[in-house]
MIPAGU-860031 format. One record per residue (C-alpha): residue number from 1; residue in three letters; x, y, z. Coordinates in Angstrom, 2 decimals. Layout:
BEGIN
+-----+-----+---------+---------+---------+
|   k |   r |    east |   north |      up |
+-----+-----+---------+---------+---------+
| NUM | ALA |       X |       Y |       Z |
...
+-----+-----+---------+---------+---------+
//
This chain:
BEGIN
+-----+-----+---------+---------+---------+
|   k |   r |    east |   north |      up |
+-----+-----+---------+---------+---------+
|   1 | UNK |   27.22 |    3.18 |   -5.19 |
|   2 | UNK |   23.50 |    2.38 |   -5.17 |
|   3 | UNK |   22.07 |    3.28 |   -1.96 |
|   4 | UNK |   18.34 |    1.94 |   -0.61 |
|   5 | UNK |   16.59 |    2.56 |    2.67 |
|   6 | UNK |   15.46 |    0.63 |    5.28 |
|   7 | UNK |   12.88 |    2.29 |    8.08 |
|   8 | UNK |   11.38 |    1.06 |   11.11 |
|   9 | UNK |    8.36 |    3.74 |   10.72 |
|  10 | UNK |    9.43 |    4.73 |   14.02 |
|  11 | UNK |    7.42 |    6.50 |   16.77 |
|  12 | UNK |    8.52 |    9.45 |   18.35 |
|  13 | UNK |    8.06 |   10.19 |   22.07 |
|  14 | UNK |    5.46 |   12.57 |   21.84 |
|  15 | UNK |    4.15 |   11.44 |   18.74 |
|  16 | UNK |    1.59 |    9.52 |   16.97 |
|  17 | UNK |    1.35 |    6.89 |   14.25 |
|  18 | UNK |   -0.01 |    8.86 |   12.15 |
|  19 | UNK |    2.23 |   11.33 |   12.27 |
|  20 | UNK |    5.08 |    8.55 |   11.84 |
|  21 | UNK |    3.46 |    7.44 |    8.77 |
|  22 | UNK |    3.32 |   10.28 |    7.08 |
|  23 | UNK |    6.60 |   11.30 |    8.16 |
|  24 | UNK |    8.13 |    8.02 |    6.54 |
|  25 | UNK |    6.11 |    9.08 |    3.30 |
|  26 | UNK |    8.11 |   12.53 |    3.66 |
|  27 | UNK |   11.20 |   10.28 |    3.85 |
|  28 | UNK |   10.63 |    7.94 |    0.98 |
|  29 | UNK |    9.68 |   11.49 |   -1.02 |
|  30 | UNK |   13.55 |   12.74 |   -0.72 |
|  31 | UNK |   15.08 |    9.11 |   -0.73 |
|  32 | UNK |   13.31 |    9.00 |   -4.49 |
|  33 | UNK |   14.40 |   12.43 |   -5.22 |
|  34 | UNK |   17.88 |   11.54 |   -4.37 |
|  35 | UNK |   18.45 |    8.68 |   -6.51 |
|  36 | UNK |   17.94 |    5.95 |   -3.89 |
|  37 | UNK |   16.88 |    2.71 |   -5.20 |
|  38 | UNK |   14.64 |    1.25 |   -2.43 |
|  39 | UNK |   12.95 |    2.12 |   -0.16 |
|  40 | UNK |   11.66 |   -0.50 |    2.61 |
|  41 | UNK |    9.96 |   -1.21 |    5.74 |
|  42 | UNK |   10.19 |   -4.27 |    7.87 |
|  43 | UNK |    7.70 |   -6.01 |   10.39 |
|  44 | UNK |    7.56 |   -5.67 |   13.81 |
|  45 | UNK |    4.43 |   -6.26 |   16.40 |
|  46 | UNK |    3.47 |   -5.34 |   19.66 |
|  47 | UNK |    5.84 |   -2.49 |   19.69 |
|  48 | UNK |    4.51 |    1.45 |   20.63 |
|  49 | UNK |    7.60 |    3.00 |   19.20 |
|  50 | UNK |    7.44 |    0.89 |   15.33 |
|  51 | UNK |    4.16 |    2.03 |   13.21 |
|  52 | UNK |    4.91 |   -0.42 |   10.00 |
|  53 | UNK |    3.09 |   -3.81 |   11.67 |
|  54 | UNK |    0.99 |   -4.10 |    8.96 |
|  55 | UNK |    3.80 |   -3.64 |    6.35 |
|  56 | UNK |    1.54 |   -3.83 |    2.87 |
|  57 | UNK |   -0.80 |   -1.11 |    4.41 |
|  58 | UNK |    2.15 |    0.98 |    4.74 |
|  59 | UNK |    3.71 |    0.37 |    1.54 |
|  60 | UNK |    0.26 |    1.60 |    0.28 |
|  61 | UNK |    0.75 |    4.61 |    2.00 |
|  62 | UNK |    4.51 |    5.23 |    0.91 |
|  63 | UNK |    3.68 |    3.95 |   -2.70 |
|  64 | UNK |    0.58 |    7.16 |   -2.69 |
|  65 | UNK |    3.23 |    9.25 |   -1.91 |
|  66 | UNK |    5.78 |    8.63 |   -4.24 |
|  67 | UNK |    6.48 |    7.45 |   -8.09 |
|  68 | UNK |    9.50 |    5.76 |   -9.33 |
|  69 | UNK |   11.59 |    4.06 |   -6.30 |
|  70 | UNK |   11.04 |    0.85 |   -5.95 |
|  71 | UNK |    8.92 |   -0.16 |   -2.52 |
|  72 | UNK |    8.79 |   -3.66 |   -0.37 |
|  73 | UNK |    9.25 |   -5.22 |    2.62 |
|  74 | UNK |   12.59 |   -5.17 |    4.87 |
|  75 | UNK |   10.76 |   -7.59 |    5.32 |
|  76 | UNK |    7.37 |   -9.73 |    6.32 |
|  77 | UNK |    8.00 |  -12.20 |    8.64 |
|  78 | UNK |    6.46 |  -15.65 |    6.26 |
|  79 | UNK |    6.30 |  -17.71 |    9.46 |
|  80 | UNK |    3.42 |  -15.56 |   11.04 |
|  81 | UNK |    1.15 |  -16.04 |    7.64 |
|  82 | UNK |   -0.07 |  -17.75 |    4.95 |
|  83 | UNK |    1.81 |  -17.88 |    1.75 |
|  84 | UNK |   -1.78 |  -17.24 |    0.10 |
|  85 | UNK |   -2.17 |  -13.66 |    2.13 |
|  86 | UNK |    1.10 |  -12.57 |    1.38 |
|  87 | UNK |    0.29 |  -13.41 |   -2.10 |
|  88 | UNK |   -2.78 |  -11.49 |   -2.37 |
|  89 | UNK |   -1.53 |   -8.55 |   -0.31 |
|  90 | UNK |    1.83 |   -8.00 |   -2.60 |
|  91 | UNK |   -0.39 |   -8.67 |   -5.63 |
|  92 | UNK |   -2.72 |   -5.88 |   -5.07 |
|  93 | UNK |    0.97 |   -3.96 |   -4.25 |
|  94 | UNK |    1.96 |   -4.94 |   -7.61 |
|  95 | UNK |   -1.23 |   -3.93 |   -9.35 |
|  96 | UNK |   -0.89 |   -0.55 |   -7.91 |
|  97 | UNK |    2.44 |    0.17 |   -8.22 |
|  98 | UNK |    3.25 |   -2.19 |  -10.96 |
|  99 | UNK |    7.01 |   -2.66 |  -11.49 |
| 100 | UNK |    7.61 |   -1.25 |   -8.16 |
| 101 | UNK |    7.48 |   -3.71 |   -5.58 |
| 102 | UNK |    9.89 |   -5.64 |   -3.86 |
| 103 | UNK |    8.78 |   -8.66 |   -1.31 |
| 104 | UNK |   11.76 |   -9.30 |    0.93 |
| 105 | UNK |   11.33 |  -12.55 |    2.98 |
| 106 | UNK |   12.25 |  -13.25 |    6.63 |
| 107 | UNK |   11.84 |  -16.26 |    9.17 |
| 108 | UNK |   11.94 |  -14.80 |   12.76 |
| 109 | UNK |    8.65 |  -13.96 |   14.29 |
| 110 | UNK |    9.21 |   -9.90 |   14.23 |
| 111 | UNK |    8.29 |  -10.26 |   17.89 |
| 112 | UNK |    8.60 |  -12.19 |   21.21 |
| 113 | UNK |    6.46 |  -14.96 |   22.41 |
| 114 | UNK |    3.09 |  -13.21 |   22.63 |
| 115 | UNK |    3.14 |  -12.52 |   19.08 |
| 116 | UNK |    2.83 |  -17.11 |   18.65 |
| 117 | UNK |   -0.48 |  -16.91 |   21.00 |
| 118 | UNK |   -1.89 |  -14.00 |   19.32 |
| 119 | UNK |   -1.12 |  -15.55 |   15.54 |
| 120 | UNK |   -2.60 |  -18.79 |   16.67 |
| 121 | UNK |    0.31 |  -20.52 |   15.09 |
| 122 | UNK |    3.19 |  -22.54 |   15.74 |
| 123 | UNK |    6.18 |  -19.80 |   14.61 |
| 124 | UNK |    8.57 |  -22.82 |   15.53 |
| 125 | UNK |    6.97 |  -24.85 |   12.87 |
| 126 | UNK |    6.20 |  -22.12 |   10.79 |
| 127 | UNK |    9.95 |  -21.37 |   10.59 |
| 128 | UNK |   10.64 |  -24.94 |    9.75 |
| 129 | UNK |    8.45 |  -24.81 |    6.37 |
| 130 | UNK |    9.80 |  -21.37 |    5.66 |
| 131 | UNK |   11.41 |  -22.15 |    2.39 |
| 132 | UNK |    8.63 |  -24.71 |    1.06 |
| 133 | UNK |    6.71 |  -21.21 |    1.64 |
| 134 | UNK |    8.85 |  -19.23 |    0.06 |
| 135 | UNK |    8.62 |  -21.84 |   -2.90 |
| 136 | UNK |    4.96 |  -21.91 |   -2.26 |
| 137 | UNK |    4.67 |  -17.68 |   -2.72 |
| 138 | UNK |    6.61 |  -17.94 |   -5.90 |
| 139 | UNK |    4.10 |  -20.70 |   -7.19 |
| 140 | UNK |    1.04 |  -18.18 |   -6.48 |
| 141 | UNK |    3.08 |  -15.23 |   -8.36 |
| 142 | UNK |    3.13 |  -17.94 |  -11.30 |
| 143 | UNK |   -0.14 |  -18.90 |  -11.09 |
| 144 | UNK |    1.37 |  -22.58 |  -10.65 |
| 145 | UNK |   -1.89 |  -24.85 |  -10.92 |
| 146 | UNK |   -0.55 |  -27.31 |   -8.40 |
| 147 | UNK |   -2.03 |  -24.65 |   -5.90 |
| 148 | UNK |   -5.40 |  -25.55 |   -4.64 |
| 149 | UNK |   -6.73 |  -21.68 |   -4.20 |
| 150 | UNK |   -4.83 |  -19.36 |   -6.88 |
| 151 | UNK |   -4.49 |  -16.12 |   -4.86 |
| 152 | UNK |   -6.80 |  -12.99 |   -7.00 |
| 153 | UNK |   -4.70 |  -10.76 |   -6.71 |
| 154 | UNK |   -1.75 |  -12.06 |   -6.83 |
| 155 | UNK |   -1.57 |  -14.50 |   -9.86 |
| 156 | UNK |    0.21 |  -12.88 |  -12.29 |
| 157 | UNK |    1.87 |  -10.66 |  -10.17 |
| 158 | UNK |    5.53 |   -9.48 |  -10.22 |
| 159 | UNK |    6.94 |   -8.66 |   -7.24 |
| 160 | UNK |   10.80 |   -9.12 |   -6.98 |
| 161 | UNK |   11.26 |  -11.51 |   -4.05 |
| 162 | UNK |   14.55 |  -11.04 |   -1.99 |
| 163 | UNK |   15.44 |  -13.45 |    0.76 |
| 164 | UNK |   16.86 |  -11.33 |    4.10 |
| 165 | UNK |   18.69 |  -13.16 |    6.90 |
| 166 | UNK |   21.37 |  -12.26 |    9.92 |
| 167 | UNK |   22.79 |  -15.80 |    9.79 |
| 168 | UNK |   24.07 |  -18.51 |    7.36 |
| 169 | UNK |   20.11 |  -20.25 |    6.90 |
| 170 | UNK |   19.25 |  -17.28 |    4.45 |
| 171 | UNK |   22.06 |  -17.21 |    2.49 |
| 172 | UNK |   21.72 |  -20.64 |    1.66 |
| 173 | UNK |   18.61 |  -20.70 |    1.00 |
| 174 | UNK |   18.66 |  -17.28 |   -1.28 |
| 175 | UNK |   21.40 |  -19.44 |   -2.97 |
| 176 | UNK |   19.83 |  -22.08 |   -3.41 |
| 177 | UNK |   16.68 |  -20.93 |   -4.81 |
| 178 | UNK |   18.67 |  -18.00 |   -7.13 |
| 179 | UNK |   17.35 |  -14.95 |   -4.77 |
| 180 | UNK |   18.50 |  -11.98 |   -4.32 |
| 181 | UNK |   19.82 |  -11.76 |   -0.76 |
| 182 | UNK |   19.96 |   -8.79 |    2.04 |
| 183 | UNK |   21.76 |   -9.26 |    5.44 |
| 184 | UNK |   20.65 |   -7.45 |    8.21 |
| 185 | UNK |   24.22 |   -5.89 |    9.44 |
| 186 | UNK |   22.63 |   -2.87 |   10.73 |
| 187 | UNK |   21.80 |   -5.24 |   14.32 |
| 188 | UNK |   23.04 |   -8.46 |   13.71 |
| 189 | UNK |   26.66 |   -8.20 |   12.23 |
| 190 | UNK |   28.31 |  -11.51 |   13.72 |
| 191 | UNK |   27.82 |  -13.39 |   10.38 |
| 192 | UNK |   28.14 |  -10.87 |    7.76 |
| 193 | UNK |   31.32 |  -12.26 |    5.90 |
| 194 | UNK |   30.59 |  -15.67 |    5.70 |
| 195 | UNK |   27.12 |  -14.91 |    4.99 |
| 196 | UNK |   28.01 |  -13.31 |    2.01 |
| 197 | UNK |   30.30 |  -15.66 |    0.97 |
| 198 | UNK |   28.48 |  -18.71 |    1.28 |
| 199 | UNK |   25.88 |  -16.96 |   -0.68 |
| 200 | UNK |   28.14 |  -16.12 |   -3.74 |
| 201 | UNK |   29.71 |  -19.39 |   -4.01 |
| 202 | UNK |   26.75 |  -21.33 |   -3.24 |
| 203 | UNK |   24.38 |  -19.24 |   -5.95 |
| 204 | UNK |   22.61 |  -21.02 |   -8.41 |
| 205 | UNK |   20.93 |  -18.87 |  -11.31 |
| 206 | UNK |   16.96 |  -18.75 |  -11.37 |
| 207 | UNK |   14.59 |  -17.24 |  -13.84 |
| 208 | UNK |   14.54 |  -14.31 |  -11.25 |
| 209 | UNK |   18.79 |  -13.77 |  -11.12 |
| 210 | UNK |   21.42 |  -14.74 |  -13.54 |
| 211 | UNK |   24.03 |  -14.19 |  -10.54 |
| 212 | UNK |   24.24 |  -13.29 |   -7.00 |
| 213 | UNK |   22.51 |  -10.21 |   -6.23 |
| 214 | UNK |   23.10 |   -9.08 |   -2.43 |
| 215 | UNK |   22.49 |   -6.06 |   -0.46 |
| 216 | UNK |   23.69 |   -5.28 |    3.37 |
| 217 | UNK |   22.64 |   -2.43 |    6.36 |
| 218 | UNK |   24.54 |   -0.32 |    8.19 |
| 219 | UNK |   23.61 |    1.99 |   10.42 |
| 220 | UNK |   24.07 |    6.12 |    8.66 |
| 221 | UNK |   23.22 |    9.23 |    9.99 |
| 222 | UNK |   25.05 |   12.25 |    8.22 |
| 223 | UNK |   25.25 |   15.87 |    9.57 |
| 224 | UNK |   27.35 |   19.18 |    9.49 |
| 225 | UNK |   29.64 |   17.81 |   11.86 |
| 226 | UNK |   30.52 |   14.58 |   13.28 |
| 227 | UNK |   29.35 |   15.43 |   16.75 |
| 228 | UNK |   25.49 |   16.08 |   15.31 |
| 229 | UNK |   26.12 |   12.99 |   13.79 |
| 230 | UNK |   26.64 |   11.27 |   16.92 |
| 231 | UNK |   24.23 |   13.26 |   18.76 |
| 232 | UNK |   21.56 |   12.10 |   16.43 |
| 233 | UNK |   22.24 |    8.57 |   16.50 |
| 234 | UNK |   22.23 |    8.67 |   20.52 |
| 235 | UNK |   18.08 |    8.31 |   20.12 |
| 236 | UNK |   18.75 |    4.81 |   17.88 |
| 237 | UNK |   20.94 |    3.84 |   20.51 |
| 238 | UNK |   18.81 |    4.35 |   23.23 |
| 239 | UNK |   16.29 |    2.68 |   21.87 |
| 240 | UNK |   18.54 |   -0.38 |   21.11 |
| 241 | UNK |   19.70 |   -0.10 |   24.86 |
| 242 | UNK |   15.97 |   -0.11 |   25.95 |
| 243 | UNK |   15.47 |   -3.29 |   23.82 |
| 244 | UNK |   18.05 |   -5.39 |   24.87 |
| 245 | UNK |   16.79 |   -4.62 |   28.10 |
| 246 | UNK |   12.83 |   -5.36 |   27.81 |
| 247 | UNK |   12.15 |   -1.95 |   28.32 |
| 248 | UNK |   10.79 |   -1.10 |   24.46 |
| 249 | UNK |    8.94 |    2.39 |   23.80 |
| 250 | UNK |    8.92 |    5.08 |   21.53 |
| 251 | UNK |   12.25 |    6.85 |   20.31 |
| 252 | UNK |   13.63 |    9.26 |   22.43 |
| 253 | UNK |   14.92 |   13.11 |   21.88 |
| 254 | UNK |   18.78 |   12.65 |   21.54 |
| 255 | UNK |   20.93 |   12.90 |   24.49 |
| 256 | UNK |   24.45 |   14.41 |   24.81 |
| 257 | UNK |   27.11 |   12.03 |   25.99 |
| 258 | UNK |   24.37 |    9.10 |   26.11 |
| 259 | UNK |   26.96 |    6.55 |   25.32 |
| 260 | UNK |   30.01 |    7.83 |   28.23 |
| 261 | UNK |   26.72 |    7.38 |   30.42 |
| 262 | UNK |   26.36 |    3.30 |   29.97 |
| 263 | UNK |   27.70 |    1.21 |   32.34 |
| 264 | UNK |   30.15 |   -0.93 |   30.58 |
| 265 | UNK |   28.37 |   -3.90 |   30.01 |
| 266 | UNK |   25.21 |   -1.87 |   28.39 |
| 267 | UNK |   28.08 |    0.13 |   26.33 |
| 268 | UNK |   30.18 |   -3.62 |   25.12 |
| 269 | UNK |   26.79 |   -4.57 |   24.31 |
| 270 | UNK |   25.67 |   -1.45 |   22.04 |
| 271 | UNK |   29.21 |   -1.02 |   20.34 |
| 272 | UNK |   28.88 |   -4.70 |   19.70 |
| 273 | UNK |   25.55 |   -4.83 |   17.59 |
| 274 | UNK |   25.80 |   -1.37 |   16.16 |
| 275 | UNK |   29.57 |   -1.49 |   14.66 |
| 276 | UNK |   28.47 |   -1.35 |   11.35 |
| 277 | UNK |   27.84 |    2.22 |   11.61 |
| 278 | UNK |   29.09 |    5.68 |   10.48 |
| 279 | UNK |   27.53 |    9.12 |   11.84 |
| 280 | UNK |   29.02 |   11.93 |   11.11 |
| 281 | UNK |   29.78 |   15.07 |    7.88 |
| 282 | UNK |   29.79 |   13.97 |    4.42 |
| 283 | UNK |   33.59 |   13.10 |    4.46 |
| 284 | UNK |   32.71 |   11.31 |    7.69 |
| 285 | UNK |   29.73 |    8.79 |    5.74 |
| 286 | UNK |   31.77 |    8.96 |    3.20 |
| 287 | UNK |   34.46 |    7.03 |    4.70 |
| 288 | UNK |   32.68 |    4.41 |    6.52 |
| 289 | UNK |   30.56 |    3.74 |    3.12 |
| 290 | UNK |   33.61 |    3.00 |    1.14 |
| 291 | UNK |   34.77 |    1.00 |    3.96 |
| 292 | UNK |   31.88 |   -0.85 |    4.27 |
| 293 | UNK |   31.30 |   -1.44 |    0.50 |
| 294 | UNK |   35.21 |   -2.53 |    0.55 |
| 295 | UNK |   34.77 |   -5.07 |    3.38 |
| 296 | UNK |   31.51 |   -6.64 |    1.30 |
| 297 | UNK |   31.61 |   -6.17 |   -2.14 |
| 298 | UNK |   27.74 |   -5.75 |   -2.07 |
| 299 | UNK |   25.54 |   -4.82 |   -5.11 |
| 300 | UNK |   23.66 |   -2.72 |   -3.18 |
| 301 | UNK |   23.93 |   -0.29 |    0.75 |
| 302 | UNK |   20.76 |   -0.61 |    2.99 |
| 303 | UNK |   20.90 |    2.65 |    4.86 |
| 304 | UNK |   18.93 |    2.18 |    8.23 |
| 305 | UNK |   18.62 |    5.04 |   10.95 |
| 306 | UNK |   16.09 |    5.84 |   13.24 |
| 307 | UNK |   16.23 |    9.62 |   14.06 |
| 308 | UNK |   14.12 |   11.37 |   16.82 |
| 309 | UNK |   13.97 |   15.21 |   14.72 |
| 310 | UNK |   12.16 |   14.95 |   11.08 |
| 311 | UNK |   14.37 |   17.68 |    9.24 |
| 312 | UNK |   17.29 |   16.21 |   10.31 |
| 313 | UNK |   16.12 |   13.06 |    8.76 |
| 314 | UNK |   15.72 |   14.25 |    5.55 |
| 315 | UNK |   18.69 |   16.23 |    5.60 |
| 316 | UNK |   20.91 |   12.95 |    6.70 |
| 317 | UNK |   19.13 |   10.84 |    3.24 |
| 318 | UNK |   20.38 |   13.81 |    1.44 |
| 319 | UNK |   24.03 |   13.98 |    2.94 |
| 320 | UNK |   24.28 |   10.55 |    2.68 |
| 321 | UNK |   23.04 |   10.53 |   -1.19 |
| 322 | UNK |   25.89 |   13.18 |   -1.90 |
| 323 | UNK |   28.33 |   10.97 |   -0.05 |
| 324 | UNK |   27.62 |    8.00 |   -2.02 |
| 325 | UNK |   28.10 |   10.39 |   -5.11 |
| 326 | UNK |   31.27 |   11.34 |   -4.30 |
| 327 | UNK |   32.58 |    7.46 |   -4.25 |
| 328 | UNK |   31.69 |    7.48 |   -7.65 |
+-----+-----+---------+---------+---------+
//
């Protein structure tokens, strides 16, 4: 099973961005020592607990720090920029880390409605011309001369583009333009299934992909027993609570029993968007991988968890690494 990681460069109560920076470099260290193949980080704004805003700065920082996974974005948002930035920020990616670098492509603003004011742009439009600009970016990487300003750097440049999505749009449109293609299961798992399937039968091969090519998250945190498991993963799920309920901040110190203490529409709501998940021992991740990879058939298993204590971070990549292992 080929694992890769997705991290929301997550702020700790009590801690700073630097410190979550580096601490996501400490993470990318053991993913890369444990065989994963990816390792991303996605855009989000205007958030105190989520350090990776400015996603190629990051990847900058991650990509010092390690030496042979492969590094991207889980993903940039295209509607909030310029195909021409993007362009010249994953070029000078690719030029440092050449071979490295993945450039996974999203619609939705990463944010609410501030973030449209504050990017002086219409997002709503924006998302509209998403896939001319996803044709646009690919144009730039091929130094294309029906672009008016060649992006330096960035012409030349060989990122591997990946489409991500949590409904049908993406999959068609990864389809359609021979992308590989990464659903976003870990929050948004309504439209997983026929996601995937529409992408498969709808694929048409590229000079990127000869056939489909997908990837999906789910939610993993592995431990020494299945009640650390679940004790860890109560500061992801707080955090998801305080979301969905406008009250974002940085993640929280785990709490015993958090879940038996919802009210029950909180609790529907949290067991609804996080049920593809597994937390627990080895046999435990073990388990709900092989389920998972069952249900989908994906190429690829985007492991996503936000945990509050570092060590235990680490020490769930590993688990989870020997987990996979053992489905081989």
């Amino acid at each position: 099973m080929k694992l890769s990681v997705l991290d929301l460069v997550s702020v700790v109560e009590g801690g700073t961005v630097r410190e979550a920076l580096d601490n996501s470099a400490a993470a990318a260290k053991v993913a890369e020592e444990c065989g994963y193949q990816r390792y991303w980080v996605a855009e989000h704004h205007g958030m105190e607990g989520i350090a990776s805003a400015a996603v190629a700065v990051t990847l900058a920082h991650i990509g010092q720090a390690t030496s042979t996974i492969r590094i991207g974005s889980g993903g940039i948002m295209l509607p909030n920029h310029s195909p021409l930035v993007i362009a010249e920020q994953f070029g000078t990616l690719d030029a440092l880390f050449p071979g490295r670098i993945d450039l996974g492509l999203g619609r939705a603003p990463g944010a609410d409605q501030r973030i449209v004011r504050a990017l002086r742009k219409d997002t709503n439009r924006a998302a509209e011309d998403f896939p001319s600009d996803v044709v646009e970016l690919q144009m730039q990487f091929a130094g294309d001369p029906r672009v008016p300003l060649q992006a330096v750097p960035g012409k030349g440049a060989a990122p591997q583009l990946w489409i991500l999505g949590s409904s049908l749009f993406g999959a068609q449109l990864a389809a359609m333009l021979g992308l590989p293609y990464a659903f976003a299961s870990h929050f948004a798992p309504d439209h997983l299934d026929s996601a995937l399937k529409m992408y498969r039968e709808r694929f048409q091969p590229s000079a990127q992909l000869d056939a489909p090519y997908c990837a999906a998250a789910i939610n993993v945190v592995a431990a020494d027993s299945d009640e650390e498991g679940q004790l860890l993963a109560s500061s992801m799920d707080q955090g998801f609570v305080a979301l969905r309920t406008g009250n974002p901040g940085k993640l929280k110190p785990p709490v015993p029993g958090y879940r038996d203490s919802l009210p029950g529409p909180a609790l529907a709501m949290l067991e609804h968007v996080r049920q593809v998940s597994t937390a627990g021992t080895v046999a435990t991740v073990r388990d709900g991988l092989a389920a998972f990879a069952e249900r989908t058939g994906v190429d690829e298993v985007i492991v996503a968890a936000s945990l509050f204590d570092q060590e235990a971070r680490r020490k769930s990549l590993r688990l989870t690494a020997q987990a996979a292992r053992e489905l081989a």
